[in-house]
C-alpha positions, 0 to 999 in steps of 0.5 A: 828224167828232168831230175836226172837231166837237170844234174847231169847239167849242174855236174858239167856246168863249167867253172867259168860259167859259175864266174859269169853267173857271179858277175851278173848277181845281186847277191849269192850264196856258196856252201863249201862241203869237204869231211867235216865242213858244211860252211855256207858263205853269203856274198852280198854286191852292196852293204848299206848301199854301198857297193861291195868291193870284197872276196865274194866279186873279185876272189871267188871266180879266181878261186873257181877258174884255177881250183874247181872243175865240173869232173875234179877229183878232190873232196871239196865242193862249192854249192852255188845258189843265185836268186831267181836261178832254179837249180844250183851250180856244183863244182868240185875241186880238181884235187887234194892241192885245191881242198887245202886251198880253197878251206883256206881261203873260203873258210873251212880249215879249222873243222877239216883239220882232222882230215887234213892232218890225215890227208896232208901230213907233214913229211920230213921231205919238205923243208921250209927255206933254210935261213943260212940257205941261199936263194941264189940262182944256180947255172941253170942247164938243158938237162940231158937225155939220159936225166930225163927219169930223174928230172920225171922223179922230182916232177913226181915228188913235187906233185905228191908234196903240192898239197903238203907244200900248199899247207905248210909254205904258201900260207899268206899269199892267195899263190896257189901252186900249179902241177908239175906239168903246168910250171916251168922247171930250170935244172941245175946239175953235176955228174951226181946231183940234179936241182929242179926250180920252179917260182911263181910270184903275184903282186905281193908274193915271191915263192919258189920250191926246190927239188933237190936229187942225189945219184945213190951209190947204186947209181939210182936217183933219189929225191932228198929234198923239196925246200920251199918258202915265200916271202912278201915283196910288196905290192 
């Protein structure tokens, strides 16, 4: 029974509490497990006494708070071990979008690369940002009621191609895509095309992804393109 209740416990420990637990520590160690990946990775608050001022303090509780979750979805784990603490804090990541992430940027993607190439192949939907290609900002408009099923289908496409989008486009940037539902969108359209924008954007990174729609001459809406790209701004 304490066996079973102390899981139960190391499933559900909240992300921000693994945070709370990293600020506190001397040292640790996360094992991050996905197919084909068992990495640990030791983090370490001085080096030759030093203070550490590195990944371990600063990037990793970011990574825990925006990629993990104590119920996620997604086949990456991170397996925290503190010294002195009996047991370990588990968290999984909150869906394929987060695996991508977090193998790069812990370690990993190389050993995963044959799952990922299964899991996240590349599609001819989503396009880099053409050079030739403005970024220009369209007039962006309130779409109206009756666009509400297109503007719900490039949401979906979107998140279908956000973990795609998160291995081919954001490769140098620590920006992680949020779903569809937790960005904000401005829409552009006429009488047969709708253009979906989002963008985020950190410190020395701008991105922005496009969806673009056509109405087909069945007058159904497609989605023919996700276009995406970053590009460094400086700090």
């Amino acid at each position: 029974m304490f066996l079973l209740a102390l899981m139960s416990a190391i499933e559900t420990l909240p992300g921000h509490e693994a945070d709370a637990l990293i600020q506190k520590a001397d040292a640790y160690t996360v094992r991050v497990t996905a197919p084909g990946v068992d990495l640990p990775i030791p983090f370490r608050a001085t080096t030759d006494g030093r203070p550490t001022h590195g990944a371990g303090w600063v990037l990793v509780p970011s990574f825990v708070r925006r990629t993990t979750a104590a119920t996620g979805a997604g086949e990456v784990r991170l397996t925290f071990t503190f010294p002195g603490r009996p047991g370990p804090v588990v968290l999984r990541s909150k869906g394929l979008a987060e695996d991508v992430y977090l193998l790069r940027h812990l370690g990993g993607e190389r050993q995963a690369a044959k799952w990922l190439d299964a899991a996240v192949p590349a599609s001819k939907l989503v396009v880099r940002w053409p050079d030739d290609h403005p970024w220009g900002r369209p007039e962006y408009r309130d779409p109206p009621a009756g666009l509400a099923a297109a503007v719900a289908l490039g949401k979906a496409a979107y998140d279908a191609k956000r973990p795609e989008l998160v291995r081919r486009i954001t490769r140098d940037s620590l920006l992680l895509l949020p779903p569809a539902a937790a960005a904000h969108w401005d829409a552009s359209f006429t009488a047969d095309t709708l253009t979906l924008d989002t963008r985020w954007s950190d410190r020395m990174y701008f991105a922005l992804v496009r969806v673009e729609l056509r109405k087909t001459a069945k007058g159904e809406w497609e989605v023919t393109r996700v276009l995406a790209d970053e590009i460094l701004k400086g700090e």
